[in-house]
ZABANU-928220 format. One record per residue: residue in three letters; x, y, z of N, C-alpha, C in turn. Coordinates in steps of 0.2 Angstrom, whole numbers, plus 5000, padded with zeros to 4 digits. Each point is the difference from the previous one (the first is absolute). Layout:
<recs>
alaXYZXYZXYZ ...
</recs>
This chain:
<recs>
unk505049095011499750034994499550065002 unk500150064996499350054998499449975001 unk499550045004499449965002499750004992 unk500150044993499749994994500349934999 unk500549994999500349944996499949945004 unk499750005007499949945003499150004998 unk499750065001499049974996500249984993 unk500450024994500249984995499949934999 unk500549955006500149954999499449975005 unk499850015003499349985002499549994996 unk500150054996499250034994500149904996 unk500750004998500249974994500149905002 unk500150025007500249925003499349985005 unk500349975001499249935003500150025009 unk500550055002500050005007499550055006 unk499849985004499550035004499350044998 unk499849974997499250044997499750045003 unk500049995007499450035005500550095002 unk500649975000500550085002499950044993 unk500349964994500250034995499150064999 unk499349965001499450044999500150065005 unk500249965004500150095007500550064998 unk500549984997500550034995499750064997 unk499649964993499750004998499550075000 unk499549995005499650055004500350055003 unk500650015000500250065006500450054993 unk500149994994500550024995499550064997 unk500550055001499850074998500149994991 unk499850054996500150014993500650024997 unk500450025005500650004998500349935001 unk499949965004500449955002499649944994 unk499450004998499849984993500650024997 unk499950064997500650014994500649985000 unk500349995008500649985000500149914998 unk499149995001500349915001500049984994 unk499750054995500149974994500450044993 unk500350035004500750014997500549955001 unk500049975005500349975003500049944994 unk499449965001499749984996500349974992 unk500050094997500050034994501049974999 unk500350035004500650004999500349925000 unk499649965003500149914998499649984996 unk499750044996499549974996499449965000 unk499850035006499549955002499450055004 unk499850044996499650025002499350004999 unk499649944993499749974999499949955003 unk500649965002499849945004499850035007 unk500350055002499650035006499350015000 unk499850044996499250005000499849974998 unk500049954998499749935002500049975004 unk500649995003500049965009499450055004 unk500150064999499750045006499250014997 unk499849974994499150014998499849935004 unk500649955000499849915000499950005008 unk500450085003499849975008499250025003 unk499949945006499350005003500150055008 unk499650055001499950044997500450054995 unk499950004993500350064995500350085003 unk500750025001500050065003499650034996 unk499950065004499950084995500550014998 unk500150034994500650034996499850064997 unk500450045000499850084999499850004993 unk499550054997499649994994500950014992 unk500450025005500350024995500849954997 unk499849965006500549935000499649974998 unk499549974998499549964997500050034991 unk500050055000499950014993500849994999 unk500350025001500949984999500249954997 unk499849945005500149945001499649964993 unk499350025000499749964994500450024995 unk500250074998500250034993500749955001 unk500450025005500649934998499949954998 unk499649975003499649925000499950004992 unk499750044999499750004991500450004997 unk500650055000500450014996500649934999 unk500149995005500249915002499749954995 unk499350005002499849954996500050024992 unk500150074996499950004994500849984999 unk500450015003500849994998500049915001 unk499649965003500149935001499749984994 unk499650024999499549984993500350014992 unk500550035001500650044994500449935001 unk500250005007500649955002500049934997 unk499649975003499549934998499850004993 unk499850064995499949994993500449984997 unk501050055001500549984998499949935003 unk500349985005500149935002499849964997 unk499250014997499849954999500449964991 unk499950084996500550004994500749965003 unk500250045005500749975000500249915000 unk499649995002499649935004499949964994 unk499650034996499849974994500749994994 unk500050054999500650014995500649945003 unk500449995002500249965005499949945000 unk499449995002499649914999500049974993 unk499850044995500050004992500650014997 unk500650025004500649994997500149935004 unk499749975002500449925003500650025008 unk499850085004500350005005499650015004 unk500149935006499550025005500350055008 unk499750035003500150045004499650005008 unk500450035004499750005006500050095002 unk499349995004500150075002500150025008 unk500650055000500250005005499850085003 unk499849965008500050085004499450034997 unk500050094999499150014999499649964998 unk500450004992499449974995499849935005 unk500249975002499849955003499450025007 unk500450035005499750015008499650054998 unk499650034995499650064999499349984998 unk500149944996499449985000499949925004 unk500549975002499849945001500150005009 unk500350045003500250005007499550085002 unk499950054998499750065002499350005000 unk499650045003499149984999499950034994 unk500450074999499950034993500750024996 unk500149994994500650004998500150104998 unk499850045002499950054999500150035008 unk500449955005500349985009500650035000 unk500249954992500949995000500350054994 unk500250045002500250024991500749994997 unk500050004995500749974999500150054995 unk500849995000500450064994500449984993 unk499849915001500549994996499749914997 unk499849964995499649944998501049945002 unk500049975004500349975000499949894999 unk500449994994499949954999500649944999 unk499849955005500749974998499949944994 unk500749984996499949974996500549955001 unk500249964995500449945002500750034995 unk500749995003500650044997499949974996 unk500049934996500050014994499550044996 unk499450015003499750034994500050105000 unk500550015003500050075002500150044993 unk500449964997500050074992499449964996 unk499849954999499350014996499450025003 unk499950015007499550065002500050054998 unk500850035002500050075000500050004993 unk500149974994499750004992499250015000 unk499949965004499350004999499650065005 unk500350045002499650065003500350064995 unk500449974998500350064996499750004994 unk499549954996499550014994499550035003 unk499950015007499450035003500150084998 unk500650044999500250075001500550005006 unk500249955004500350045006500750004997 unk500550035004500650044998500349975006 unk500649994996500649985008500550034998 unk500450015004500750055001500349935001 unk500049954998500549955002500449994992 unk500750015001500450014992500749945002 unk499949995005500649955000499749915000 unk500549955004499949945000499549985004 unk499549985002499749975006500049955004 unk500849974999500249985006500350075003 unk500350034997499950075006499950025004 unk499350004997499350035003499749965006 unk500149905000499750005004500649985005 unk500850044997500749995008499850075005 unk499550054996500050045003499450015004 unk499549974997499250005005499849954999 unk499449995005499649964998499450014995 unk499950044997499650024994500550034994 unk499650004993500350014996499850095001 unk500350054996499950065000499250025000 unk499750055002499250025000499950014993 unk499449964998499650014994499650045000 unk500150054997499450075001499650014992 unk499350045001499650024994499950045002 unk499950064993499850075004499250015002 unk499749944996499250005003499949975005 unk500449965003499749955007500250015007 unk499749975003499650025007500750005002 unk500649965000500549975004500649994997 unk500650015002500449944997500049935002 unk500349954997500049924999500750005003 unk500149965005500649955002500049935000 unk500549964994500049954998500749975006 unk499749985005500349975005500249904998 unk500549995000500349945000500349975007 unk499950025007500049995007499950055003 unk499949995005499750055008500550055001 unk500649985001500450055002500750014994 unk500450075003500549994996500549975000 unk500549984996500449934998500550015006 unk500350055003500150025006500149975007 unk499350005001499650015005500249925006 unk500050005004500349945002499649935000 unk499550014999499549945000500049974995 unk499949945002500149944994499249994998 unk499650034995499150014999500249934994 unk499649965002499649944996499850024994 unk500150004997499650064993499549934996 unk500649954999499449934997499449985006 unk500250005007499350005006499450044996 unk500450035003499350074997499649984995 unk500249994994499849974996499449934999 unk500549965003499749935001499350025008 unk500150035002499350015006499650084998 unk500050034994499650034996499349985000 unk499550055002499549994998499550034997 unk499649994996499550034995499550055004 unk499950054996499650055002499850044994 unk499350035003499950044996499850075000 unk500450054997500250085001499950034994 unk499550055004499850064994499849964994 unk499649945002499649954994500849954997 unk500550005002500549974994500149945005 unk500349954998500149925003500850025002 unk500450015005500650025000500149945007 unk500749985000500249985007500350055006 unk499849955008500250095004500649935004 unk500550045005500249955005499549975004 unk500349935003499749995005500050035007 unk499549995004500150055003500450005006 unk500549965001500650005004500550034997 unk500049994992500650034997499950105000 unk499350014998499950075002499950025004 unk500149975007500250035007500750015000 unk500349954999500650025000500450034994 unk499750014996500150054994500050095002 unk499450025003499750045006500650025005 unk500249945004500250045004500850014999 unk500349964995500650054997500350044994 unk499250034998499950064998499850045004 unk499750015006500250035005500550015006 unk500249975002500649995004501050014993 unk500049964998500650014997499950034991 unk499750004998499650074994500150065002 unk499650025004499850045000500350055008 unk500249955003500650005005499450055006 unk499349964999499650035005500050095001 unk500050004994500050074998499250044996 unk499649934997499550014996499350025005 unk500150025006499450025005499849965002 unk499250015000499549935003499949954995 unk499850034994499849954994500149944999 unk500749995000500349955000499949925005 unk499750045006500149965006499149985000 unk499550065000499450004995499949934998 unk500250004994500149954993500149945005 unk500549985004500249925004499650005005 unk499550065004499549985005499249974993 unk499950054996499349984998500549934994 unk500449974999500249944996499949955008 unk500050005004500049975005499149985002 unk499750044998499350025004499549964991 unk500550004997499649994994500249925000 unk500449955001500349934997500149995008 unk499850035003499949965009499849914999 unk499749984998499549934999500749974997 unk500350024994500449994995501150005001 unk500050045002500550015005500149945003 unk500949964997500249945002500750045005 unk500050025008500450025002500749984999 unk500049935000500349945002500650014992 unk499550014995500450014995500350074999 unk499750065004500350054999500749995003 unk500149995006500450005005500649964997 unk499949954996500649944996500350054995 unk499550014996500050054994500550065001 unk499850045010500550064996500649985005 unk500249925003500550015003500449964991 unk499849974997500249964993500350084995 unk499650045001500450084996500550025005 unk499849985005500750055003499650065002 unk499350015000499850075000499649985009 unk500049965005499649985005500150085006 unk500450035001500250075003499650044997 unk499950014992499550044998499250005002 unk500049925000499150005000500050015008 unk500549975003499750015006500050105001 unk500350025002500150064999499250054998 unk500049964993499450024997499249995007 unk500149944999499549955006499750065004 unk500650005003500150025008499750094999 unk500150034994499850055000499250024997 unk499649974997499450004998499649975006 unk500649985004499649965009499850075003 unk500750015001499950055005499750074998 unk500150024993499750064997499350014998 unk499849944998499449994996499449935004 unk500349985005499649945003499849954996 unk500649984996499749964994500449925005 unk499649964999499949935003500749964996 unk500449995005500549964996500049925007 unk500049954998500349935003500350005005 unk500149985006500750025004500349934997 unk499949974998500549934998500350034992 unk499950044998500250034993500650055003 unk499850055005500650035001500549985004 unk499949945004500449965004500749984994 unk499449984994500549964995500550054996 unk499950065001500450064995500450035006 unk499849985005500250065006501149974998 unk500350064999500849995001500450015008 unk500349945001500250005006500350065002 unk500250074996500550055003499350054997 unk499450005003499450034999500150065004 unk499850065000500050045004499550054998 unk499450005006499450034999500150074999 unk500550035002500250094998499950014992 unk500349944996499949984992499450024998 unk499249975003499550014997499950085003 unk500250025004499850085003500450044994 unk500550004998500250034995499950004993 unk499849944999499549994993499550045001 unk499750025006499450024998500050074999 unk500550035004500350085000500450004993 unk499949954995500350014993499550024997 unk499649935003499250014993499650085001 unk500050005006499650075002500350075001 unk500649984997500250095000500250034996 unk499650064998500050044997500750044997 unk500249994994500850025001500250054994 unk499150034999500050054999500550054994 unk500550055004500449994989500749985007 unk500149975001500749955000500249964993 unk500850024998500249994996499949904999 unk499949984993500049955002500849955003 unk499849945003500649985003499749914998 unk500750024996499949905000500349945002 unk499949955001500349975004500849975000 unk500250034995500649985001500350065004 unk499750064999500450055006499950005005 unk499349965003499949985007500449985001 unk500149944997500649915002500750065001 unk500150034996500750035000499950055007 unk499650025001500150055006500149975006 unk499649925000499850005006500549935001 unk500649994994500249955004500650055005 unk500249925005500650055006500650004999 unk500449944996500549994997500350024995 unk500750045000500250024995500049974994 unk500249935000500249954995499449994998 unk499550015002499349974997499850074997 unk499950055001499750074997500650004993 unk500749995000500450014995499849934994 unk499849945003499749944996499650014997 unk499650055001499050004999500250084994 unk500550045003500250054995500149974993 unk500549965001500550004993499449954997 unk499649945001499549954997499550064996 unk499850065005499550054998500350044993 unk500550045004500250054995500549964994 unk500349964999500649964996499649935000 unk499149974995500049964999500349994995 unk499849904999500649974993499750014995 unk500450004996499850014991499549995000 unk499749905001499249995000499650055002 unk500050025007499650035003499850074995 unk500750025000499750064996499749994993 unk500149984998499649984990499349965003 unk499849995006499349985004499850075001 unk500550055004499550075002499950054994 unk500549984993499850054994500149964993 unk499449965000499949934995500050034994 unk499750084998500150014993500750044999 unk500550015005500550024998500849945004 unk499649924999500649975001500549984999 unk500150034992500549974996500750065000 unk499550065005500650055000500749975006 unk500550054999500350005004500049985008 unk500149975003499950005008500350065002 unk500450054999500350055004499450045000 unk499850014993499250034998499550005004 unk499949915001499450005004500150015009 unk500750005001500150045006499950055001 unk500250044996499950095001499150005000 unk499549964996499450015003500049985003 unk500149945004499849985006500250055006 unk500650014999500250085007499250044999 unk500150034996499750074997499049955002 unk499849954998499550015004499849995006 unk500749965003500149985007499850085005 unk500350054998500250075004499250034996 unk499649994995499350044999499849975006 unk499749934999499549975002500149995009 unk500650005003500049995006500450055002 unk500350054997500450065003499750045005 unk499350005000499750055006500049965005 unk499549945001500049945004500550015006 unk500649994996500650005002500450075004 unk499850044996500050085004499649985006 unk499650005000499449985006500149975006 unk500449944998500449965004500550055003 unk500650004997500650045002499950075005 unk499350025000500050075002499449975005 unk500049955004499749975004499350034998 unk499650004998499450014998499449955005 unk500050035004499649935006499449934996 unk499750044995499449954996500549964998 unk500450034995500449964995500349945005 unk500350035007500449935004499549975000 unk499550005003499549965003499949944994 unk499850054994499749954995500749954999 unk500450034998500849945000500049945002 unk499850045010500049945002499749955000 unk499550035001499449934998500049964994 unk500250044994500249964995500449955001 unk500550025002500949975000499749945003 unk499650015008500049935003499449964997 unk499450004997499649994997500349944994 unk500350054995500349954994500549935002 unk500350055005500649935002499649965002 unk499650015005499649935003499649974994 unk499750004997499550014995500449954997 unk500650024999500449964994500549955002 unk500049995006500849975002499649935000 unk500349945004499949924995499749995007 
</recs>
């Protein structure tokens, strides 16, 4: 790594205190600015200046990173203040229609896992609900003013995600996602959605009485939103979020049950993966009898080396590339790249009245010509990228390609 993106992860993780201070000391005012751009572009450059005020002895920081940083900080906390208002309406409204709700990810880890909830920012109030009570929610957010683009069936909506379509107000802090499980329908894990439920806990956010997961289920809720979500594409925040959920429910933390739990989803590759990476990036304390119990017999440590060359690189304006054109680029076999083609490009009828739910009742030839036509917008450069051997775009491929398959295989 760049010696900025290695003090980064030093500033933000629990490793070497006495080097990181000597660091620390030697860092010119450009090397400031750089560290907290650095920072800036994971999002985390409030929680940085607060790691670096909370060190014994306090660097110096130049007068103009100090003013920077508070005005972020401030601005943070008036946007969480907005966020938590909503939530809290949402919350209520909700409870008083007779549907109870857990809160997932920010609204949860911003006030109940961070020192300050103006630490963690969030872009979006995510809330999960129980499938059956998914259309009297969304009724009941919708006397509130919000608006939904959602015109079709809602068994649709949830063949197609795992949230119903975003619920937006032109006054509020945020959109709402009325989530009915963790991932999408998809996705290969088998997620306990009634568990969840039955090992819910009471809490209480932005003053409203709401339930959060427990805390084994929202580690491993965590760590595949970032590993297979977000395909370790979301920077440091992510990994952030599973070190300070670790440092917050350490006393509470049943490891014995995580390890059952993510080999039970089918997701134990993830977490471990996840583990091994908030270890070595962030110096966050994991169990060796925990990663023993996730560890997969075909492990190969080059794996976490390239996670971390995913989370920490910068990729700048590279077209996006999704995983299905890594899988497609990076398999070797003819007969598997034409198998992965024809599934991709010629899904069945189902699939497609899933990928265009308010235009299902059209034609199938119909909704293949969209489907072509936005297969070649949204991945056509990507793909150019590739073909013209574009070195960033191989690299990334590859690490995708071999990232997901492992990630996913049984």
């Amino acid at each position: 790594m760049q010696p900025t993106p290695e003090l980064l992860l030093m500033c933000l993780g629990r490793k070497d205190p006495g080097r990181l201070a000597e660091r620390l000391s030697r860092l010119s005012e450009a090397g400031w600015e750089d560290l907290f751009q650095q920072a800036g572009r994971h999002g985390l450059d409030p929680l940085l200046y607060r790691r670096l005020k909370t060190l014994v002895p306090a660097p110096a920081m130049p007068a103009s990173i100090v003013e920077r940083a508070q005005l972020a900080h401030l601005r943070q906390a008036a946007s969480a203040m907005r966020l938590y208002q909503q939530f809290a309406e949402v919350v209520t409204a909700l409870g008083r229609a007779g549907f109870p709700s857990i809160a997932l990810k920010g609204a949860h880890l911003a006030q109940l896992a961070y020192p300050n909830p103006a630490l963690r920012p969030m872009s979006d109030l995510d809330l999960l609900v129980r499938a059956a009570d998914l259309a009297g929610a969304e009724a009941a957010l919708l006397q509130l003013g919000y608006r939904s683009e959602r015109d079709y069936d809602i068994g649709l909506a949830c063949a197609k995600s795992q949230h119903l379509p975003p619920l937006t107000r032109p006054d509020a802090a945020s959109l709402v996602e009325l989530h009915w499980t963790l991932l999408a329908p998809r996705a290969p894990f088998a997620v306990d959605v009634d568990g969840l439920w039955q090992r819910a806990r009471p809490a209480r956010i932005a003053g409203v009485e709401v339930l959060t997961l427990s805390p084994e289920d929202l580690l491993l809720h965590l760590a595949l939103h970032a590993t297979f979500q977000d395909r370790l594409l979301g920077g440091l925040r992510p990994l952030v979020d599973v070190a300070v959920t670790l440092e917050r429910y350490r006393d509470e933390l049943d490891w014995g049950q995580f390890v059952a739990r993510a080999r039970e989803w089918g997701a134990a590759r993830c977490a471990y993966l996840t583990v091994c990476l908030v270890g070595d990036l962030l110096g966050a304390p994991v169990p060796d009898e925990a990663l023993s119990g996730l560890r997969p017999d075909d492990f190969n440590p080059q794996l976490v080396a390239w996670a971390g060359e995913q989370v920490m690189t910068d990729l700048g304006d590279l077209p996006p590339l999704s995983a299905n054109l890594a899988r497609f680029w990076g398999c070797g076999r003819l007969r598997d790249k034409l198998a992965l083609f024809l599934s991709i490009v010629f899904p069945s009828g189902r699939r497609l009245a899933v990928l265009y739910p308010k235009l299902h009742d059209s034609p199938r030839a119909y909704l293949q010509l969209l489907r072509l036509r936005d297969l070649l917008w949204r991945h056509g450069p990507a793909a150019r990228g590739l073909v013209r051997r574009d070195q960033d775009m191989l690299a990334w491929a590859e690490r995708e390609s071999v990232l997901f398959e492992w990630m996913t295989s049984a």
